[in-house]
DOMAR-303388 format. One record per residue (C-alpha): y, z, x; residue number from 0; residue in one letter. Coordinates in nm, 3 decimals. Each point is the difference from the previous one (the first is absolute). Layout:
+---------+---------+---------+-----+----+
!      py !      pz !      px !   i ! aa !
+---------+---------+---------+-----+----+
!       Y !       Z !       X ! NUM !  A !
...
+---------+---------+---------+-----+----+
***
This chain:
+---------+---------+---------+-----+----+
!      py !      pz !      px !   i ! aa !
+---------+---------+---------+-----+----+
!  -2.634 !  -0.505 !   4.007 !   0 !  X !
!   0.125 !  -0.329 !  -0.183 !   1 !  X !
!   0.286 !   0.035 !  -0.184 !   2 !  X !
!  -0.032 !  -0.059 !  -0.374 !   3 !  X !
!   0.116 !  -0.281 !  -0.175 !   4 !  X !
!   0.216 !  -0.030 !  -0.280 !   5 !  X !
!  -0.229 !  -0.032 !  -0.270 !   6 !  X !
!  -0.158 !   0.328 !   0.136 !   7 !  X !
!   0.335 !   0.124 !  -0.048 !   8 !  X !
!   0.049 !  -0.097 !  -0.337 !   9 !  X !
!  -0.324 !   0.121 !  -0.114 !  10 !  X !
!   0.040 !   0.366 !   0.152 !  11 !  X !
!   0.355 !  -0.004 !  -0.201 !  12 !  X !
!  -0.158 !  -0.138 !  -0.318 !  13 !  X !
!  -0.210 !   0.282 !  -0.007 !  14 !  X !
!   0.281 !   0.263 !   0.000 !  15 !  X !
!   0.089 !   0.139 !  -0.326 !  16 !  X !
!   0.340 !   0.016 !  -0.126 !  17 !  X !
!   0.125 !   0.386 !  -0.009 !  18 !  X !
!   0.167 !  -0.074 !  -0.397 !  19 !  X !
!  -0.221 !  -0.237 !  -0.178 !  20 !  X !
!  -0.301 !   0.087 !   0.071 !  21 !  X !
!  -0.137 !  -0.344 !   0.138 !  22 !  X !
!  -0.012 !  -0.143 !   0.360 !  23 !  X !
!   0.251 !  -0.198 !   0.171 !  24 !  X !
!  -0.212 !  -0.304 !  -0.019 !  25 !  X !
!  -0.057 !   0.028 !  -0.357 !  26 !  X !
!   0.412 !   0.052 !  -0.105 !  27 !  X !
!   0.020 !  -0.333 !   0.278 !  28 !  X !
!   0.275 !   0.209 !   0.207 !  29 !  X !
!  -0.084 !  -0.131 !   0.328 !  30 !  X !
!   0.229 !  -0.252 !   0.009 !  31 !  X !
!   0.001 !  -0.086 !   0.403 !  32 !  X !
!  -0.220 !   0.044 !   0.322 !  33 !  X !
!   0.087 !  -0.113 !   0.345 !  34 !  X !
!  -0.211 !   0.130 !   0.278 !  35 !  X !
!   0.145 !  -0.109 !   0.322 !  36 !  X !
!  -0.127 !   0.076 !   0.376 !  37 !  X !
!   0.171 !   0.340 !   0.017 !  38 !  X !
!   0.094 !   0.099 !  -0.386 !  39 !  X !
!  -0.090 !  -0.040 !  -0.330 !  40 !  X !
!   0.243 !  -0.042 !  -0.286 !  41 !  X !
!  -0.067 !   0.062 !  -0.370 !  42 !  X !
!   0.243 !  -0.020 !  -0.282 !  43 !  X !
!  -0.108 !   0.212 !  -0.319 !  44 !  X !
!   0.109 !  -0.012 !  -0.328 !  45 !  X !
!   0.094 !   0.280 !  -0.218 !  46 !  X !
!   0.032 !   0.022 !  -0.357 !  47 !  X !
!   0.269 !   0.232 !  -0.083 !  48 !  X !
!   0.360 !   0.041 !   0.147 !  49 !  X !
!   0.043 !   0.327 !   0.246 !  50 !  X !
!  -0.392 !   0.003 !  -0.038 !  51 !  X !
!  -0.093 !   0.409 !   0.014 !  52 !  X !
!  -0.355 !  -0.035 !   0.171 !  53 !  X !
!   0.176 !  -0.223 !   0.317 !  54 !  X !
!  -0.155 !   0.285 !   0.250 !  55 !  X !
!  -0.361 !  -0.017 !  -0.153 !  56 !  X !
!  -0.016 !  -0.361 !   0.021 !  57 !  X !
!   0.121 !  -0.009 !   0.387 !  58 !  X !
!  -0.248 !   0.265 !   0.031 !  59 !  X !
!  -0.284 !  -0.197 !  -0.155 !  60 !  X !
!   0.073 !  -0.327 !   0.206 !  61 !  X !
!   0.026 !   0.190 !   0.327 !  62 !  X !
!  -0.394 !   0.161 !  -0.061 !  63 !  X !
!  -0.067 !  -0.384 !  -0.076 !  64 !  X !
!   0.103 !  -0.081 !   0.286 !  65 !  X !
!  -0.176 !   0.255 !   0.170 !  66 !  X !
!  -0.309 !  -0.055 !  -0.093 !  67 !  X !
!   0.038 !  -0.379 !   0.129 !  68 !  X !
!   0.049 !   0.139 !   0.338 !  69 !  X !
!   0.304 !  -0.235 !   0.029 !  70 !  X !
!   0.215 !   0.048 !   0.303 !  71 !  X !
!   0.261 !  -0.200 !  -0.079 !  72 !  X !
!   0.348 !   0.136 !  -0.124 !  73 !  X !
!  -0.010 !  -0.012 !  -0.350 !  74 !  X !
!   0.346 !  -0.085 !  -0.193 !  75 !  X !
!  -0.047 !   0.073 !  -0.383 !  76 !  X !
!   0.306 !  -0.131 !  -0.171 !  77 !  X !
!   0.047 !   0.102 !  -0.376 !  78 !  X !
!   0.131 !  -0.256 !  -0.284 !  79 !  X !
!   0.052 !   0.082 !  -0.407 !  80 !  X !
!  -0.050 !  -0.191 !  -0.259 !  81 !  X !
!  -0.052 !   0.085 !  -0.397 !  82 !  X !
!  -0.290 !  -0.226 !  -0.146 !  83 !  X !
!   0.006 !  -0.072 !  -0.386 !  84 !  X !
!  -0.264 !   0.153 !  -0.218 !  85 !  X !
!  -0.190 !  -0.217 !  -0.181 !  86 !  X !
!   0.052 !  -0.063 !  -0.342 !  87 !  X !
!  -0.176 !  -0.138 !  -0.289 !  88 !  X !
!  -0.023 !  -0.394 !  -0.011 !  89 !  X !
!   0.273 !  -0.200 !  -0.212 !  90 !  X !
!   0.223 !   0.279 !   0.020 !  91 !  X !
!   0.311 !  -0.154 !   0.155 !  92 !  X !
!   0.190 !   0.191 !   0.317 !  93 !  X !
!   0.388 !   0.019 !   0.102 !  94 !  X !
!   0.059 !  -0.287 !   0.240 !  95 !  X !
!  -0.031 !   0.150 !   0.371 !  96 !  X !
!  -0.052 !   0.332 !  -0.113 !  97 !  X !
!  -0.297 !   0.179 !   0.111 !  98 !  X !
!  -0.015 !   0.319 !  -0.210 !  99 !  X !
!   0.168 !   0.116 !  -0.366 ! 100 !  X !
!  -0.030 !   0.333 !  -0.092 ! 101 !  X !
!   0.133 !   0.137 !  -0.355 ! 102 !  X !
!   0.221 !   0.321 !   0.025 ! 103 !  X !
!  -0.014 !   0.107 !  -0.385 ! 104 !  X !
!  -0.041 !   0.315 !  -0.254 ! 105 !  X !
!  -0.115 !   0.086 !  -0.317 ! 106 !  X !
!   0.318 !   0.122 !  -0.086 ! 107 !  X !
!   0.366 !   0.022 !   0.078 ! 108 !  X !
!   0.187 !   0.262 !   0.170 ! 109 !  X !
!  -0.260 !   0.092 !   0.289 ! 110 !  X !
!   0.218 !  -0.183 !   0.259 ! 111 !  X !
!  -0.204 !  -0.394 !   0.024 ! 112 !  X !
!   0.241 !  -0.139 !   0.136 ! 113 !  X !
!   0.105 !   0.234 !   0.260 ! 114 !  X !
!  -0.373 !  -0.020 !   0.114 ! 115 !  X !
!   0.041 !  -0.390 !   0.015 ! 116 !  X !
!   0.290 !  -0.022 !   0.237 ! 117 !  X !
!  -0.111 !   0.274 !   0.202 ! 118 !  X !
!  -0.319 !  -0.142 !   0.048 ! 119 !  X !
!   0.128 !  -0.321 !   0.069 ! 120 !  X !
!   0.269 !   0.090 !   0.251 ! 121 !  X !
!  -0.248 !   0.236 !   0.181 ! 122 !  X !
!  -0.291 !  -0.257 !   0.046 ! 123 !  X !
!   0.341 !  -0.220 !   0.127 ! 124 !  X !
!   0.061 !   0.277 !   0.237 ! 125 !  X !
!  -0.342 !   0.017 !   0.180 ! 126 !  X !
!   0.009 !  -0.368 !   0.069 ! 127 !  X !
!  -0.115 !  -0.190 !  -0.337 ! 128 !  X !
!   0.175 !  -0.308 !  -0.158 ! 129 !  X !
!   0.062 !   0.146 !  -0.384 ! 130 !  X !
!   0.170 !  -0.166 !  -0.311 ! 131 !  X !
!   0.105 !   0.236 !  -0.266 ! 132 !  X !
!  -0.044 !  -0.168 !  -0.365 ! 133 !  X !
!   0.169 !   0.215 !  -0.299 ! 134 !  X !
!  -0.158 !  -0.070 !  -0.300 ! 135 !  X !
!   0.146 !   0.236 !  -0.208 ! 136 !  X !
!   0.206 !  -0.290 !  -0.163 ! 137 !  X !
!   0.123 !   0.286 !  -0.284 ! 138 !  X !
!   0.107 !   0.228 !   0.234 ! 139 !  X !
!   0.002 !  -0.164 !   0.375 ! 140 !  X !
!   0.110 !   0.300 !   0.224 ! 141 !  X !
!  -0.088 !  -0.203 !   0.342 ! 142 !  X !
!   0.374 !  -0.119 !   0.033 ! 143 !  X !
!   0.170 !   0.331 !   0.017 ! 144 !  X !
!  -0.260 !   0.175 !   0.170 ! 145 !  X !
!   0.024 !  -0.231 !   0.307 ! 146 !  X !
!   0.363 !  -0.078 !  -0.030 ! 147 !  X !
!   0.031 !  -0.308 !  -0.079 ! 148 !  X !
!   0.172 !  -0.258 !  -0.220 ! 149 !  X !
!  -0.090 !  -0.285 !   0.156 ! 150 !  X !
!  -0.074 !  -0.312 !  -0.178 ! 151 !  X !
!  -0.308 !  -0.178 !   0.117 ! 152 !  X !
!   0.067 !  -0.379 !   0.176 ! 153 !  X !
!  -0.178 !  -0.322 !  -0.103 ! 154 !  X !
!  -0.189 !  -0.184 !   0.272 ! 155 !  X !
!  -0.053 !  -0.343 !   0.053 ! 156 !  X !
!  -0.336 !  -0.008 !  -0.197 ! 157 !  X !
!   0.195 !   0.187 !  -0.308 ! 158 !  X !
!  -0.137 !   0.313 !   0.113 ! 159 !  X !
!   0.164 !   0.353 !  -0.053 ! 160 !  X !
!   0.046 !   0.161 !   0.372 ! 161 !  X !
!  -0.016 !   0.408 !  -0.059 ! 162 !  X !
!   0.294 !   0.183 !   0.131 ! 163 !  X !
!  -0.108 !   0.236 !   0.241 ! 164 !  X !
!   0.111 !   0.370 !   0.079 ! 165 !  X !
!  -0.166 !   0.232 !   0.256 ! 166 !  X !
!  -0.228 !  -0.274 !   0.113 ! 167 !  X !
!  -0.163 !  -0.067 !  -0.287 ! 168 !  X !
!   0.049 !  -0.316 !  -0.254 ! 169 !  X !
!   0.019 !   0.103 !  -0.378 ! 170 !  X !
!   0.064 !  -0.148 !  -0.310 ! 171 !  X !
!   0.090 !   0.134 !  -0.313 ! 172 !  X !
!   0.171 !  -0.154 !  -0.339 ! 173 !  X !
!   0.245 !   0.271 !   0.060 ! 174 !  X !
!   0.132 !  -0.256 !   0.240 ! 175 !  X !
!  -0.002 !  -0.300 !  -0.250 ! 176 !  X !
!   0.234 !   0.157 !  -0.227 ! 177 !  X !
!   0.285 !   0.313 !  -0.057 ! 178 !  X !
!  -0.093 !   0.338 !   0.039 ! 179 !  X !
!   0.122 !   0.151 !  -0.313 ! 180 !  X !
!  -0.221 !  -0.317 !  -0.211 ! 181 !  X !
!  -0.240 !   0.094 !  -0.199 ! 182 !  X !
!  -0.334 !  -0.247 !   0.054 ! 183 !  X !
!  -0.122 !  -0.032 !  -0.379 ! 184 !  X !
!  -0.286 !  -0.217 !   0.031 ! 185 !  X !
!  -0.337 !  -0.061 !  -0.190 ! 186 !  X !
!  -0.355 !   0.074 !   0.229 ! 187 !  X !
!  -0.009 !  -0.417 !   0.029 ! 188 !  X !
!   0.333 !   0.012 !   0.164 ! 189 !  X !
!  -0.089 !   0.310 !   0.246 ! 190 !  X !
!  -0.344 !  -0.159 !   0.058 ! 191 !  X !
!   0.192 !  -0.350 !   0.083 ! 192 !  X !
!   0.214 !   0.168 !   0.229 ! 193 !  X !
!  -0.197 !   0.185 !   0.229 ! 194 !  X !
!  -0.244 !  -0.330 !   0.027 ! 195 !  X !
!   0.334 !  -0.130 !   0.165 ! 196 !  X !
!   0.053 !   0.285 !   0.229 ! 197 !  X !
!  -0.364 !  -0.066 !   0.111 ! 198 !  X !
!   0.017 !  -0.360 !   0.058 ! 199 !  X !
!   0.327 !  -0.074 !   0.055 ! 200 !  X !
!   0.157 !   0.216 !   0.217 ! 201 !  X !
!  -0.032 !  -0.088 !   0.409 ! 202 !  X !
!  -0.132 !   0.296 !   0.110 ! 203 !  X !
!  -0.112 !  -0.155 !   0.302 ! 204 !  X !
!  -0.267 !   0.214 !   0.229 ! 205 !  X !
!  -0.074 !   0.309 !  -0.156 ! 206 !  X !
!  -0.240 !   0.231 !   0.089 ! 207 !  X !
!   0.029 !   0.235 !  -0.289 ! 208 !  X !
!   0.168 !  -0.066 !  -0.330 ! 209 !  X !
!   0.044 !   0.320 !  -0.188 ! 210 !  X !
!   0.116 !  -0.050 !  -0.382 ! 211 !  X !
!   0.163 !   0.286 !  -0.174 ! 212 !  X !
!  -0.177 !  -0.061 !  -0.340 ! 213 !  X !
!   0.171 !   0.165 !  -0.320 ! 214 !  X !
!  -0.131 !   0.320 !  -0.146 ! 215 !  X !
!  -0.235 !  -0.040 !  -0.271 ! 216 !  X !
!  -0.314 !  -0.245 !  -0.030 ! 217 !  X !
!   0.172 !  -0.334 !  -0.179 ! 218 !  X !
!   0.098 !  -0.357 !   0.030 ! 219 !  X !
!   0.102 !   0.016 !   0.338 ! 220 !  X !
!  -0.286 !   0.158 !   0.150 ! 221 !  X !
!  -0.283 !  -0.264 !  -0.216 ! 222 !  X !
!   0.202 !  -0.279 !   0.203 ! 223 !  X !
!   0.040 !   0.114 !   0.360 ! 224 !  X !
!  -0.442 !   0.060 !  -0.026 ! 225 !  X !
!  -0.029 !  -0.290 !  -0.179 ! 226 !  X !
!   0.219 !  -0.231 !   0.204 ! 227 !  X !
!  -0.097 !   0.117 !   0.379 ! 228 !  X !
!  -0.226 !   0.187 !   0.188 ! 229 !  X !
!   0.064 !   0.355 !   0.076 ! 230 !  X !
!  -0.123 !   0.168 !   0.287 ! 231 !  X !
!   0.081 !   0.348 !  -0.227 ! 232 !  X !
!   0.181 !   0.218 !  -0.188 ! 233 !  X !
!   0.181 !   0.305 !   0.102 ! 234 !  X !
!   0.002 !   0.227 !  -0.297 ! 235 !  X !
!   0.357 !   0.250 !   0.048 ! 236 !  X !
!  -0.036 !   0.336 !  -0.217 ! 237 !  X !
!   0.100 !   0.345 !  -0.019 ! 238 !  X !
!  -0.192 !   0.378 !   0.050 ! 239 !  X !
!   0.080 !   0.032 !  -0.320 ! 240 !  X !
!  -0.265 !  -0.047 !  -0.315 ! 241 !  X !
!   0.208 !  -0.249 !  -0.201 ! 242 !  X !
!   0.062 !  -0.225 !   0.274 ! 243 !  X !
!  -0.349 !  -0.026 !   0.108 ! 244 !  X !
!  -0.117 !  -0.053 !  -0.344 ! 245 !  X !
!   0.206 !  -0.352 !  -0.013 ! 246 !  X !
!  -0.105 !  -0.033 !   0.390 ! 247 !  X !
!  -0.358 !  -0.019 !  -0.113 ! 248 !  X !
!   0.116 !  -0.243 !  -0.263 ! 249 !  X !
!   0.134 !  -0.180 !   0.279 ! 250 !  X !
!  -0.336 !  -0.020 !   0.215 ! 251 !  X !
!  -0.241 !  -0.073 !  -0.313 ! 252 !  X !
!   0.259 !  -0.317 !  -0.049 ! 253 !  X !
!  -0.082 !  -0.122 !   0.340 ! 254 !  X !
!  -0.366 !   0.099 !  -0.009 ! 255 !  X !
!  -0.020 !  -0.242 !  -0.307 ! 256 !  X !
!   0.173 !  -0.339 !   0.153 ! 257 !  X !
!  -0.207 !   0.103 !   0.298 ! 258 !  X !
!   0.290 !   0.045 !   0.212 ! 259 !  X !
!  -0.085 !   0.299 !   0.298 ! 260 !  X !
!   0.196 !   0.325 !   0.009 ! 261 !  X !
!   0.065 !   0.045 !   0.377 ! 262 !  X !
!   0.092 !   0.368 !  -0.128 ! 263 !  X !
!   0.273 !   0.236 !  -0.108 ! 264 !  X !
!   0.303 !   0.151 !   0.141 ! 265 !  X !
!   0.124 !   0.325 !  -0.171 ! 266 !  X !
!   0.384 !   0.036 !  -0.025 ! 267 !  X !
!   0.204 !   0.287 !  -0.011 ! 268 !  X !
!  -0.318 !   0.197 !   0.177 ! 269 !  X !
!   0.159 !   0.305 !   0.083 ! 270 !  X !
!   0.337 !   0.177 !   0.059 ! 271 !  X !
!   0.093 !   0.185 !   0.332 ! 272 !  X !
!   0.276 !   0.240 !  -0.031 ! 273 !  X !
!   0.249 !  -0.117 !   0.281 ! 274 !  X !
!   0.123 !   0.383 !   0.030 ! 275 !  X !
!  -0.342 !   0.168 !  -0.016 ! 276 !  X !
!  -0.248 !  -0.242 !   0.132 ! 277 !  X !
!  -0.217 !   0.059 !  -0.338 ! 278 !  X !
!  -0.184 !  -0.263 !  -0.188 ! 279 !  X !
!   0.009 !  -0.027 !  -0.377 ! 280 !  X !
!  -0.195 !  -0.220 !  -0.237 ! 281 !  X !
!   0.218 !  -0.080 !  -0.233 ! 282 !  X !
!  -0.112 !  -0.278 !  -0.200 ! 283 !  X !
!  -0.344 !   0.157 !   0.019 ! 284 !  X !
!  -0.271 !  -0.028 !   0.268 ! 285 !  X !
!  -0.330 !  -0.201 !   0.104 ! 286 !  X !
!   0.013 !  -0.264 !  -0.313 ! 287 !  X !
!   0.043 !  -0.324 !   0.258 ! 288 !  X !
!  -0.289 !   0.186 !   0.213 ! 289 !  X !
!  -0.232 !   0.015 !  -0.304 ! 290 !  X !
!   0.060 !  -0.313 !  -0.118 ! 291 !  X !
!  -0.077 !  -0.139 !   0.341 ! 292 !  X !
!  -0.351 !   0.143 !  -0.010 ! 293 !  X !
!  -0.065 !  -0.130 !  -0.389 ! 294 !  X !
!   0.033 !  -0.318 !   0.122 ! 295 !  X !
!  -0.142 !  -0.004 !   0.320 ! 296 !  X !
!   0.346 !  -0.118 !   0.141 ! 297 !  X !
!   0.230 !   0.126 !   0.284 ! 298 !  X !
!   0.253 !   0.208 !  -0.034 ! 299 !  X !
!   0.221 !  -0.206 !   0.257 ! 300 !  X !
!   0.262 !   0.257 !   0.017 ! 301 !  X !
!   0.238 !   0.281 !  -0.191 ! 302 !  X !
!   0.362 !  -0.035 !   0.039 ! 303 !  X !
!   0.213 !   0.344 !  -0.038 ! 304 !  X !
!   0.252 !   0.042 !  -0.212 ! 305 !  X !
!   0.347 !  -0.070 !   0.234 ! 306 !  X !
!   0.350 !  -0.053 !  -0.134 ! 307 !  X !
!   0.036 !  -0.232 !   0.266 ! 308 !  X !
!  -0.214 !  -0.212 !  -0.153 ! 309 !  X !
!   0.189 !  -0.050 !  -0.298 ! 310 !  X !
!   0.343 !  -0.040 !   0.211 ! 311 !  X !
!  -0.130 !  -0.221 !   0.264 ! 312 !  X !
!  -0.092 !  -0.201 !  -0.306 ! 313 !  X !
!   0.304 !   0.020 !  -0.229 ! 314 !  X !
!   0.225 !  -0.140 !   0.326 ! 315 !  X !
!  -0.209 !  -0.275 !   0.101 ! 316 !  X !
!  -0.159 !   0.137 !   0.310 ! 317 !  X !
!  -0.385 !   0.132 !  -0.065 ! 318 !  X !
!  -0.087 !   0.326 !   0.140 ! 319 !  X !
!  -0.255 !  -0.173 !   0.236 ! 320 !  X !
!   0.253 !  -0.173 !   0.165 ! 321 !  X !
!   0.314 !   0.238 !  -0.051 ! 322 !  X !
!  -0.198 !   0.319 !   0.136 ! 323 !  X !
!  -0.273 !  -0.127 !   0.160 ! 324 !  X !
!  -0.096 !   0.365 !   0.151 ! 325 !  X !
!  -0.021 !   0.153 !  -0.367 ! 326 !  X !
!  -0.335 !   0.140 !  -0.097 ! 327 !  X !
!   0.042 !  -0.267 !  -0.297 ! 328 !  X !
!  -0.006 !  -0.269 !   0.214 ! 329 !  X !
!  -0.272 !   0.132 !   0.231 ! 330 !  X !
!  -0.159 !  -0.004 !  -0.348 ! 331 !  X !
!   0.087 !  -0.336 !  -0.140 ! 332 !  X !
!  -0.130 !  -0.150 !   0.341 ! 333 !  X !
!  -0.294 !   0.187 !   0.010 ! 334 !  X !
!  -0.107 !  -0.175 !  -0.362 ! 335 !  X !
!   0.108 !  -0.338 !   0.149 ! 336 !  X !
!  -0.240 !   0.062 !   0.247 ! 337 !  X !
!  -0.252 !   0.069 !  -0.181 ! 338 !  X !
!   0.066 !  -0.257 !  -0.258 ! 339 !  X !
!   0.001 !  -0.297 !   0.267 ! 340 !  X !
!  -0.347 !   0.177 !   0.123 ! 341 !  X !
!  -0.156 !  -0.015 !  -0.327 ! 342 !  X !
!   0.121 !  -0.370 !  -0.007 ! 343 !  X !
!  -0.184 !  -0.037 !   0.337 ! 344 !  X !
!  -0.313 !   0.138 !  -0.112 ! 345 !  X !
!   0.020 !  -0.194 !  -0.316 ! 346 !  X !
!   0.074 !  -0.315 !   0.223 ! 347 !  X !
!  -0.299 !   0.067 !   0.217 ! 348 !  X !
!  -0.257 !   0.066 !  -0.272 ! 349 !  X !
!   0.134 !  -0.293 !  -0.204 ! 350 !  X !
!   0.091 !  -0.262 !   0.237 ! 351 !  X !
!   0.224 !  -0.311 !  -0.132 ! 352 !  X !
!  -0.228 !  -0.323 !   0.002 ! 353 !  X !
!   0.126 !  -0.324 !   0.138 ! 354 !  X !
!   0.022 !  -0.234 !  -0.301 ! 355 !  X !
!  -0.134 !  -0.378 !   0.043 ! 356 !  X !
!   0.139 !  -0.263 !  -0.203 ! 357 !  X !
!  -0.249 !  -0.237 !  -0.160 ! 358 !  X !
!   0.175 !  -0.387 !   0.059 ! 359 !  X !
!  -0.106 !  -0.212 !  -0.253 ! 360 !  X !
!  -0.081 !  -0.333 !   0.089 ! 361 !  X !
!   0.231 !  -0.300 !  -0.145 ! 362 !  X !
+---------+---------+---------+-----+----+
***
């Protein structure tokens, strides 16, 4: 029997759909090489997620494609990652070299935002991602102390603002700009003003994720980050509890307005397990971020349990997904990473960014 060619190849892999998002390999374009030599063939795939879950499915999928070619040559299937950008409404402006933002926020204060932002961030940095970390909680910027840092960002060549970096991921924060115990008393034109700069000039470099810990409440800060750029989504933080999901839906009708996507919620404080007796207690309540979830039609991309190590890895500096990375809480916190970067994926698949052509007028 004749061997098959490449484009036979390349059609029998086109055809193959994609375990997670629901669409073939030829139509997400992952088949990014074929060589078919005299005694092998090699393929390079390309995933779209970081320590991709559904690795053995797909391996199993190519190997019945290549079955049913009746192939006899060795077959070498090497596997690549990279996150695409989703696609975002035209004459919306984007963070140089950064291919997804994603808003970490709340509809009120006190339901632990900002622990949620830096966990997030430093977990998605753990399975492989490039991820900036923008606080903009100017009024009360809690990025600083939570990674342990005081570092004062550098000024490149192009009078750019490098981030300082901690735990491999850049981050930026006006808790860097000036003294901790300042307060920042500042009009919404001023707040507005200054996170435009953090978005366009700051040096992020390559990013594949930018995750911005948003301050609580639905205000100045929030109207300029959807104005300004385009978001691939919002992760809405809440509690069990009624009160905090009552501002949490606040929170999602905002975003549902400026026509910004909720890529879903992430309940806090979940749960308590007794260390001595193993039991579980609901103590701010149960089932509110699960409810809300299905109101909206969104995921619930995780529920983080109530852990003092939490709150200690945070008030020294050293965040609980990093300083016990075997904890339940940060098998939890990586787990919602996961799943946010997945929801990116799908969004990035279904919405795929356009290559823009500029119109040269003649002289």
């Amino acid at each position: 029997m004749a061997k098959v060619s490449e484009e036979q190849i390349r059609e029998a892999l086109a055809a193959i759909e994609e375990p997670l998002l629901g669409k073939t390999l030829g139509e997400t374009r992952s088949i990014q090489e074929i060589e078919a030599g005299r005694k092998d063939i090699k393929v390079i795939i390309e995933l779209p997620v970081h320590n991709y879950p559904a690795r053995d499915e797909l391996m199993t999928r190519i190997s019945r494609a290549f079955d049913e070619l009746d192939e006899e040559r060795r077959v070498d299937v090497g596997l690549t990652t990279r996150v695409r950008a989703v696609g975002g409404v035209p004459g919306k402006g984007k963070v140089p070299n950064v291919s997804n933002v994603f808003a970490v926020a709340s509809g009120k204060g006190g339901v632990g935002k900002s622990t949620v932002a830096v966990n997030l961030a430093l977990a998605l940095a753990r399975d492989g991602a490039r991820v900036g970390l923008l606080d903009a909680d100017v009024y009360g910027p809690s990025v600083p102390m939570m990674l342990g840092s005081n570092a004062r960002p550098a000024i490149s060549n192009e009078e750019k603002l490098i981030p300082p970096q901690a735990f491999g991921i850049k981050m930026m924060s006006i808790g860097f700009l000036m003294p901790p115990d300042k307060a920042l008393i500042w009009r919404g034109p001023l707040v507005a003003q200054l996170i435009n700069q953090f978005l366009s000039d700051v040096d992020w470099g390559q990013l594949d994720y930018l995750v911005i810990d948003m301050p609580p409440g639905t205000g100045d800060a929030h109207l300029t980050l959807v104005q300004a750029i385009q978001l691939a989504g919002a992760v809405i933080t809440t509690t069990p509890q009624d009160v905090a999901v009552a501002d949490a839906v606040k929170g999602i009708r905002m975003f549902e307005e400026v026509k910004a996507p909720i890529l879903g919620i992430i309940e806090n404080m979940s749960y308590f397990v007794c260390p001595n007796c193993g039991e579980s207690y609901d103590i701010f309540g149960t089932g509110g971020g699960e409810r809300t979830a299905k109101e909206f039609g969104v995921e619930l991309l995780g529920q983080i349990p109530i852990d003092p190590a939490i709150r200690e890895a945070g008030d020294i500096g050293h965040p609980v997904v990093v300083s016990k990375p075997e904890s339940a809480a940060a098998e939890a916190f990586r787990q919602a990473g996961r799943n946010v970067a997945l929801g990116i994926a799908r969004a990035a698949a279904a919405r795929p960014q356009r290559p823009t052509i500029e119109l040269l007028q003649a002289p």
